[in-house]
C-alpha positions as CSV (number, residue, x, y, z in Angstrom):
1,X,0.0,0.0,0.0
2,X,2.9,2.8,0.4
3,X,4.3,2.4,-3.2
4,X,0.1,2.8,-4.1
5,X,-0.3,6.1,-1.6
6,X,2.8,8.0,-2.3
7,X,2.0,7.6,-6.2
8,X,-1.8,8.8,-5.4
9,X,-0.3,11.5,-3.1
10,X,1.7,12.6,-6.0
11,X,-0.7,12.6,-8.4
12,X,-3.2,14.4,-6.5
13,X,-1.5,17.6,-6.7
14,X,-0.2,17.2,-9.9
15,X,-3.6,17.4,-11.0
16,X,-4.6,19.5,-9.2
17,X,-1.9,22.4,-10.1
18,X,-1.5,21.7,-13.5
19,X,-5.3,21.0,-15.0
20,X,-6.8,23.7,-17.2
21,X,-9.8,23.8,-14.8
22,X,-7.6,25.5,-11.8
23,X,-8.2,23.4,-9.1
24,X,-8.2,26.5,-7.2
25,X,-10.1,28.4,-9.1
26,X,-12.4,29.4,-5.9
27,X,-14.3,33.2,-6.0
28,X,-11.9,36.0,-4.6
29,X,-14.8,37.4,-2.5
30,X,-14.3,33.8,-0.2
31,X,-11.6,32.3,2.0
32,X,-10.3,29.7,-0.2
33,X,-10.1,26.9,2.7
34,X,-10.2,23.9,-0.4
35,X,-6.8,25.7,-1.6
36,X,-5.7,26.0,2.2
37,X,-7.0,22.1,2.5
38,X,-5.3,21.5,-0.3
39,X,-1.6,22.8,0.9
40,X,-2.1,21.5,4.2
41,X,-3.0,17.9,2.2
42,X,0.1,18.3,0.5
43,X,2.2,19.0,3.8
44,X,0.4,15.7,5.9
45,X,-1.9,17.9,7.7
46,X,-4.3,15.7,7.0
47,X,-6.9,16.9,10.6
48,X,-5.9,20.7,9.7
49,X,-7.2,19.9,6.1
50,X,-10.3,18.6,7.5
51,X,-10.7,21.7,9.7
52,X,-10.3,23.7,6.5
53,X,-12.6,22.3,4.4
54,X,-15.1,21.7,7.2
55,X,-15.3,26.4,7.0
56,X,-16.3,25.9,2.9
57,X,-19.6,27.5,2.2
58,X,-21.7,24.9,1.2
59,X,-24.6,27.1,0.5
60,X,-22.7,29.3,-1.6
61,X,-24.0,29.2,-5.4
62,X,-20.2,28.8,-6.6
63,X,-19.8,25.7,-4.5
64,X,-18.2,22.8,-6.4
65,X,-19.5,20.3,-4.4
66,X,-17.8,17.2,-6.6
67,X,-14.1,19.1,-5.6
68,X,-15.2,19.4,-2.1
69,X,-15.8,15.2,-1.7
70,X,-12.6,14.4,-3.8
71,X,-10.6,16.2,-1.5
72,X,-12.3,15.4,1.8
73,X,-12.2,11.4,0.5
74,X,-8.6,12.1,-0.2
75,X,-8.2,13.3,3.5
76,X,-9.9,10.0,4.9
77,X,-8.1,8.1,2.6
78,X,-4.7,9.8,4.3
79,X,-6.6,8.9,7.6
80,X,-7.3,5.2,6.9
81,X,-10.9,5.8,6.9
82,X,-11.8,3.6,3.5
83,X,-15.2,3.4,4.0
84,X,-16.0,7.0,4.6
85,X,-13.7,8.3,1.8
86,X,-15.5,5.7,-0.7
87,X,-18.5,7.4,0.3
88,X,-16.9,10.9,-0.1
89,X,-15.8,10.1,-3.7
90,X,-18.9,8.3,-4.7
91,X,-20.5,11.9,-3.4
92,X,-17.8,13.7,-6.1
93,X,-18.7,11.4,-8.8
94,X,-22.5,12.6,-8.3
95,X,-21.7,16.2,-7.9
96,X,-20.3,16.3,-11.1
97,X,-16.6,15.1,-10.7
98,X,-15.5,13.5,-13.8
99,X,-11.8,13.5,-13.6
100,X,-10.1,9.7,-13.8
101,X,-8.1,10.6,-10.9
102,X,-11.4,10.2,-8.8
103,X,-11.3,6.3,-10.3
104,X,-7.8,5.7,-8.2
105,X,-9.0,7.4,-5.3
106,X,-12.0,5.0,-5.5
107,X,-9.4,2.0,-6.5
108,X,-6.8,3.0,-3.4
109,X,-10.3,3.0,-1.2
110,X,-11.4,-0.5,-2.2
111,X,-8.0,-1.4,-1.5
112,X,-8.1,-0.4,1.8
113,X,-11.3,-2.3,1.8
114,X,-10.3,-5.2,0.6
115,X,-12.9,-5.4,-1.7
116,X,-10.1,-6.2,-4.6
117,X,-12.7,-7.1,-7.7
118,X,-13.6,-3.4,-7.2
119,X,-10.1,-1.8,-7.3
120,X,-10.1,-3.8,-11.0
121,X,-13.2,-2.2,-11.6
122,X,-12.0,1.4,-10.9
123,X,-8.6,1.3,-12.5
124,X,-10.0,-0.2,-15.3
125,X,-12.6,2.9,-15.2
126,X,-9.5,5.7,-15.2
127,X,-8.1,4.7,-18.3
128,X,-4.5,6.3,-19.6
129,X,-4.4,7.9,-16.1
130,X,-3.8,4.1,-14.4
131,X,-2.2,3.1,-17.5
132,X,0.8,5.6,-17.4
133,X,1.2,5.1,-13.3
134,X,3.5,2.2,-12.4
135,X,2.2,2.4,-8.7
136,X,-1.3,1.7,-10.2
137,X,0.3,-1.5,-11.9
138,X,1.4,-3.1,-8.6
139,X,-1.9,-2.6,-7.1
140,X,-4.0,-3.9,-10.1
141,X,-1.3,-6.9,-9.8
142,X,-1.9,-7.1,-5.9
143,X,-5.5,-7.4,-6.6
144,X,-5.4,-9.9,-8.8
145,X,-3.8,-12.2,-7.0
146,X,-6.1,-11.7,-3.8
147,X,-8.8,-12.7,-6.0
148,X,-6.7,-16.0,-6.6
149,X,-5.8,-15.1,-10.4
150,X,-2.4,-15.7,-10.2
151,X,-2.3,-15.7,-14.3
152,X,-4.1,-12.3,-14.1
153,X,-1.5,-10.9,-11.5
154,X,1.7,-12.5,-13.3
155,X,0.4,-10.7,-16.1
156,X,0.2,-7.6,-15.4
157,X,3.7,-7.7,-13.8
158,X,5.0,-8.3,-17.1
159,X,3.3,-5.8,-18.7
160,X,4.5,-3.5,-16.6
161,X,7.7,-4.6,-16.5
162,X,8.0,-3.9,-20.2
163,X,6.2,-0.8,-19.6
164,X,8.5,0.6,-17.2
165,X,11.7,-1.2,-17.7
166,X,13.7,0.8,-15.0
167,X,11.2,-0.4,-12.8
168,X,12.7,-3.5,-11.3
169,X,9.7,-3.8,-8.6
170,X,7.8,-5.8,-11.0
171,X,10.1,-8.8,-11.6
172,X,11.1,-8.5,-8.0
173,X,7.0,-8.8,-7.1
174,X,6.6,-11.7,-9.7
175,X,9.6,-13.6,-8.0
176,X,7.6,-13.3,-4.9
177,X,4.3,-14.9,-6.7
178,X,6.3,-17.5,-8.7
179,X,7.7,-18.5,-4.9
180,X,3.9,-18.4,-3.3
181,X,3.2,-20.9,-6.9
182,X,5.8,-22.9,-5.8
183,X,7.7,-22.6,-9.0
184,X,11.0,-22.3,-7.2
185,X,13.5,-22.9,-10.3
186,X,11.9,-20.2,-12.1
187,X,12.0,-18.0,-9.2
188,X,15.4,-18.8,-8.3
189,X,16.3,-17.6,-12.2
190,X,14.7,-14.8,-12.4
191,X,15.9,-13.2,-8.4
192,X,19.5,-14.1,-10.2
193,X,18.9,-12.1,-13.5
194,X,17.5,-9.5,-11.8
195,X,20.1,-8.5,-9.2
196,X,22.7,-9.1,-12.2
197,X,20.6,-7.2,-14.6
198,X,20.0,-4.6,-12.2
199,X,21.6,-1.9,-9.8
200,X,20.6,-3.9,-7.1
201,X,20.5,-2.4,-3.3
202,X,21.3,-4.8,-0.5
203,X,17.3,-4.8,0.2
204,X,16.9,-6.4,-3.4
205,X,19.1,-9.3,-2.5
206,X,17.6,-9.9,0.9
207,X,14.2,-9.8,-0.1
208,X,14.5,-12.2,-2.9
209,X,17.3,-14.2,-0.5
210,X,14.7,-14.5,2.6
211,X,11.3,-15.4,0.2
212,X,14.1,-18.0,-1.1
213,X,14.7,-19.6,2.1
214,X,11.5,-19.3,3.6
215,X,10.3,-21.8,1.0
216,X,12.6,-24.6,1.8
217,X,14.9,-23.1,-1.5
218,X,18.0,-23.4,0.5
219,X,20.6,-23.5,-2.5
220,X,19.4,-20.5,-4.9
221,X,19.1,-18.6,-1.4
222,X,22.6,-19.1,-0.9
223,X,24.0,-18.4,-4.2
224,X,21.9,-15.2,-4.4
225,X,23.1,-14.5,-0.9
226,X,26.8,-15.5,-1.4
227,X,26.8,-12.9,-4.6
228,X,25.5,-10.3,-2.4
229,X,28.1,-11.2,0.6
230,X,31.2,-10.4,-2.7
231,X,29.2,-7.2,-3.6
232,X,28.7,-6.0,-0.4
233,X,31.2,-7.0,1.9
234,X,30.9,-7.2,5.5
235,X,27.1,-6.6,5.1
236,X,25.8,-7.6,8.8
237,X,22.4,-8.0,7.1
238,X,23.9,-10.2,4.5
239,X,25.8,-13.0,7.0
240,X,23.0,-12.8,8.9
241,X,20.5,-14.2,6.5
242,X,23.5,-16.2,5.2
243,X,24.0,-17.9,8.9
244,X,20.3,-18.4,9.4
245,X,20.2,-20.7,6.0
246,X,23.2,-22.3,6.7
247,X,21.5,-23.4,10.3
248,X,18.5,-24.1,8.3
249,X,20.0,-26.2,5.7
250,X,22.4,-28.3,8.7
251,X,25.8,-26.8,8.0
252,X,26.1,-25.6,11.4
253,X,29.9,-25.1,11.0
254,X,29.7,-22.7,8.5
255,X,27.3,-20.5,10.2
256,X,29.3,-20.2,13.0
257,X,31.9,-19.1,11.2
258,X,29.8,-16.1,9.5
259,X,28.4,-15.1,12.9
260,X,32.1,-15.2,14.8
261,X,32.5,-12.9,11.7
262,X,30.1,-10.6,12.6
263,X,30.9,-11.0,16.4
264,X,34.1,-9.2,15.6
265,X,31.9,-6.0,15.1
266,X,28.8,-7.1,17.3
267,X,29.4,-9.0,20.6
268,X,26.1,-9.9,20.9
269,X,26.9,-12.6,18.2
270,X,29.5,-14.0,20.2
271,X,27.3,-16.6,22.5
272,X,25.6,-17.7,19.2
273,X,28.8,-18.0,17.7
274,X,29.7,-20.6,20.6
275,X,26.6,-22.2,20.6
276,X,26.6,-23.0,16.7
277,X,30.3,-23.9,16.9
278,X,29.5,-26.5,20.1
279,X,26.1,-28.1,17.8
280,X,28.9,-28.6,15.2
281,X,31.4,-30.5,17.8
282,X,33.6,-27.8,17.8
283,X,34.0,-28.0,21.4
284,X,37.4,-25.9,21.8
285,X,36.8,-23.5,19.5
286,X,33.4,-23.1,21.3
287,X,34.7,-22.8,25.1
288,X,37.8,-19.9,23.1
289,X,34.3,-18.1,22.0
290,X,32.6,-18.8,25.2
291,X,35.3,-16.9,27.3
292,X,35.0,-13.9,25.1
293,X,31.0,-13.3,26.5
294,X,30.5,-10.3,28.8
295,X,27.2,-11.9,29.8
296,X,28.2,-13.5,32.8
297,X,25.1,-15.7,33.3
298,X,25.0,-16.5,29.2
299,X,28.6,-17.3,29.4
300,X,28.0,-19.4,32.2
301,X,25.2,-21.2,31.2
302,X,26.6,-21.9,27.8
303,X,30.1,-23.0,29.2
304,X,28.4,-25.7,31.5
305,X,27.2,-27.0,28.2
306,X,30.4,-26.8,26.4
307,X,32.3,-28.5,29.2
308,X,29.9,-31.4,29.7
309,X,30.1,-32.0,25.7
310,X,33.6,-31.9,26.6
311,X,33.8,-34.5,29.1
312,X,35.5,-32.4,31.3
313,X,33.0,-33.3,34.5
314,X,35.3,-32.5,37.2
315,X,35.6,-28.8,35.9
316,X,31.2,-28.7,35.1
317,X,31.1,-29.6,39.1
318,X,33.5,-27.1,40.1
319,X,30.9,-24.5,38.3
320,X,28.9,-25.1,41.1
321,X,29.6,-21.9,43.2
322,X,29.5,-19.8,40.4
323,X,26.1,-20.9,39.1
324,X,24.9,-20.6,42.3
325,X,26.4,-16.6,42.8
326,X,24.5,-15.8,39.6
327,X,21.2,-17.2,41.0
328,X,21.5,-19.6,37.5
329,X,20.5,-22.8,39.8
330,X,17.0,-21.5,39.7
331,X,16.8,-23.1,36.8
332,X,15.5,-26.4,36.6
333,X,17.5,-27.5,33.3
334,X,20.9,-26.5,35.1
335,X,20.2,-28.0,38.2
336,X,19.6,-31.3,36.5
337,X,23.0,-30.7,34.2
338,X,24.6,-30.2,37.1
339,X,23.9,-32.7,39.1
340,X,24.5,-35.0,36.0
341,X,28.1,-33.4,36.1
342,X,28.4,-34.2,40.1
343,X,27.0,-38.4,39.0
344,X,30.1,-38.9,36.3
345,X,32.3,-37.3,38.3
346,X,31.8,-40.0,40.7
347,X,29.9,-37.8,43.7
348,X,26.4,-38.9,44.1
349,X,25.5,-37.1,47.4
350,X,25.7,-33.9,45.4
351,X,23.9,-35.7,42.6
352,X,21.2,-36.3,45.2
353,X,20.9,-33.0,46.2
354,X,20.4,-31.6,42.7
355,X,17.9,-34.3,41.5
356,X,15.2,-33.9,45.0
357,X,14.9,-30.3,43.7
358,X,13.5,-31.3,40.1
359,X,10.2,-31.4,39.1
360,X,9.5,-30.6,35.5
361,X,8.0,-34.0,34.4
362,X,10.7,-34.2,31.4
363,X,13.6,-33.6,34.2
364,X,11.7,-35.9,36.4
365,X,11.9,-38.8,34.5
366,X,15.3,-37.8,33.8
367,X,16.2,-38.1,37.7
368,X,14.7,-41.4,37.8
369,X,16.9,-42.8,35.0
370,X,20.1,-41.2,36.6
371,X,18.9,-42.7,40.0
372,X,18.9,-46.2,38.4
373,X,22.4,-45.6,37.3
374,X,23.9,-44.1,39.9
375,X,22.3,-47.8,42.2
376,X,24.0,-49.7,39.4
377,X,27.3,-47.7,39.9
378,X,27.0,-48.6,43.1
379,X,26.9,-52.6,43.0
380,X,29.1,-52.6,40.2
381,X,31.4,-49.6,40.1
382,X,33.7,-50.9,36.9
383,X,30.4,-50.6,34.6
384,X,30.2,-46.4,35.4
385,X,33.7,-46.5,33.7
């Protein structure tokens, strides 16, 4: 809808300054609040407009009452108020408005309405004025396909697009709608012709990079992405996309080394960093990241993890102070990974004392099976090793 206001915005007071028929053409002998209204419209005073026009004469013989609804729809249109600026414009259509412009006002308002047959209805009804607006052409596209004609909508992209060919918002649009079709290889084509064809801004390439990966399109994503990464180096927005497919796709390893990247520049990527670098089995490299975490509970927290990964028991026990200083044994989940650290490091009065205080029903169960083993360790001490 902003691509669709701004161009109606726009248009408004280029008709409105430039028609043969002033637009302002209001008797001397009156205040001329629709010329006011109209300033104030074009400044975003869109209350203060209202005001304005609310002071017109209606009763005055010179009254153009077909002006006076175009422009107070055009106010409740700024407003959001769709229903009461269709009503406005149909009033200017019977008080003699018969500009095309009106037709878009009407078009943005069933927009706004939802009632998307109608927006066809009206743009088809302002003729060369929708025909020569490219904003019009995305919302007669939009509307289309919320009707469910998907031909109708991929249609008028490409009429558009060889309308307007510096334009690229209508193959980047019908990338979107080829994704939603689930025609993925043709999608994945046309994203790549267009950020090669065009001067693309890092927006183009995440846009068509996320709708990629949000529909399971892992590879393309990452080529597109990957191009974008040599274009645009160092772009945080870029490895960040790039690390989220990478997770999504499994390669865990080579997210985390994207995010320790950006971690050089952002330290709040440095615990993710650790975490995707410890789900790889990357355990050093993990605990070297983990020690660079201001975050004293996160670093914590994650370095209990690390070290039980690790094997390193003895040292997971010894955490035991610290956890407790940060008020970190509050939490069920640690208690129980700490207490498993206490059982393989052989001391199961500690274990005890950990497991009593559980009673998540996951965690729970968990106790009981670590009680079982720590009574087998117990009869038979060489199995626990």
């Amino acid at each position: 809808m902003g691509s669709v206001t701004i161009f109606c915005q726009c248009l408004l007071l280029s008709w409105l300054f430039t028609q043969s028929h002033d637009a302002l053409a209001i008797p001397s002998h009156e205040v001329d609040y629709m010329a006011l209204a109209v300033v104030l419209i074009k400044d975003g005073h869109y209350n203060r407009a209202q005001a304005a026009l609310a002071k017109v004469n209606r009763e005055d013989k010179t009254f153009d009452r077909g002006r006076y609804f175009l422009l107070r729809g055009l106010i409740h249109l700024r407003l959001g108020k769709y229903r009461i600026a269709r009503q406005d414009l149909l009033t200017a259509i019977k008080g003699g408005q018969r500009d095309e412009v009106v037709h878009l006002y009407m078009a943005q308002a069933m927009y706004g309405l939802k009632a998307y047959a109608q927006v066809l209805t009206e743009i088809d009804r302002a003729g060369m004025t929708a025909s020569n607006a490219p904003a019009v052409h995305m919302m007669a596209a939009q509307a289309h396909w919320f009707i469910h004609d998907s031909v109708g909508a991929i249609a008028v992209l490409n009429q558009a697009a060889g309308q307007f060919p510096d334009k690229p918002e209508f193959q980047r649009q019908k990338i979107f709608f080829l994704i939603e079709l689930g025609l993925f290889r043709h999608a994945a084509a046309l994203g790549l012709a267009l950020v090669q064809d065009q001067k693309a801004a890092v927006t183009d390439y995440l846009a068509i990079g996320r709708a990629l990966s949000k529909s399971a399109q892992y590879d393309a994503a990452l080529r597109l992405l990957e191009s974008a990464r040599l274009k645009f180096p160092g772009n945080s927005n870029i490895l960040q996309w790039l690390a989220r497919i990478y997770v999504d796709k499994g390669d865990l390893l080579t997210a985390g080394q994207l995010t320790e990247q950006m971690s050089g520049v952002d330290p709040r990527y440095l615990a993710d960093t650790a975490e995707l670098y410890r789900q790889a089995g990357k355990l050093y490299h993990a605990l070297v990241i983990n020690g660079r975490i201001g975050d004293q509970k996160k670093k914590l927290k994650q370095r209990l993890a690390i070290l039980l990964a690790m094997g390193h028991f003895d040292m997971a026990a010894g955490m035991e102070k610290d956890l407790r200083r940060l008020g970190l044994l509050q939490q069920e989940e640690l208690r129980y990974a700490l207490s498993y650290a206490f059982f393989k490091s052989g001391n199961y009065a500690k274990t005890e004392q950990y497991l009593k205080r559980l009673s998540q029903n996951d965690l729970f169960r968990k106790a009981a099976e670590l009680r079982k083993a720590m009574e087998t360790c117990r009869h038979a001490v060489w199995k626990c090793y």
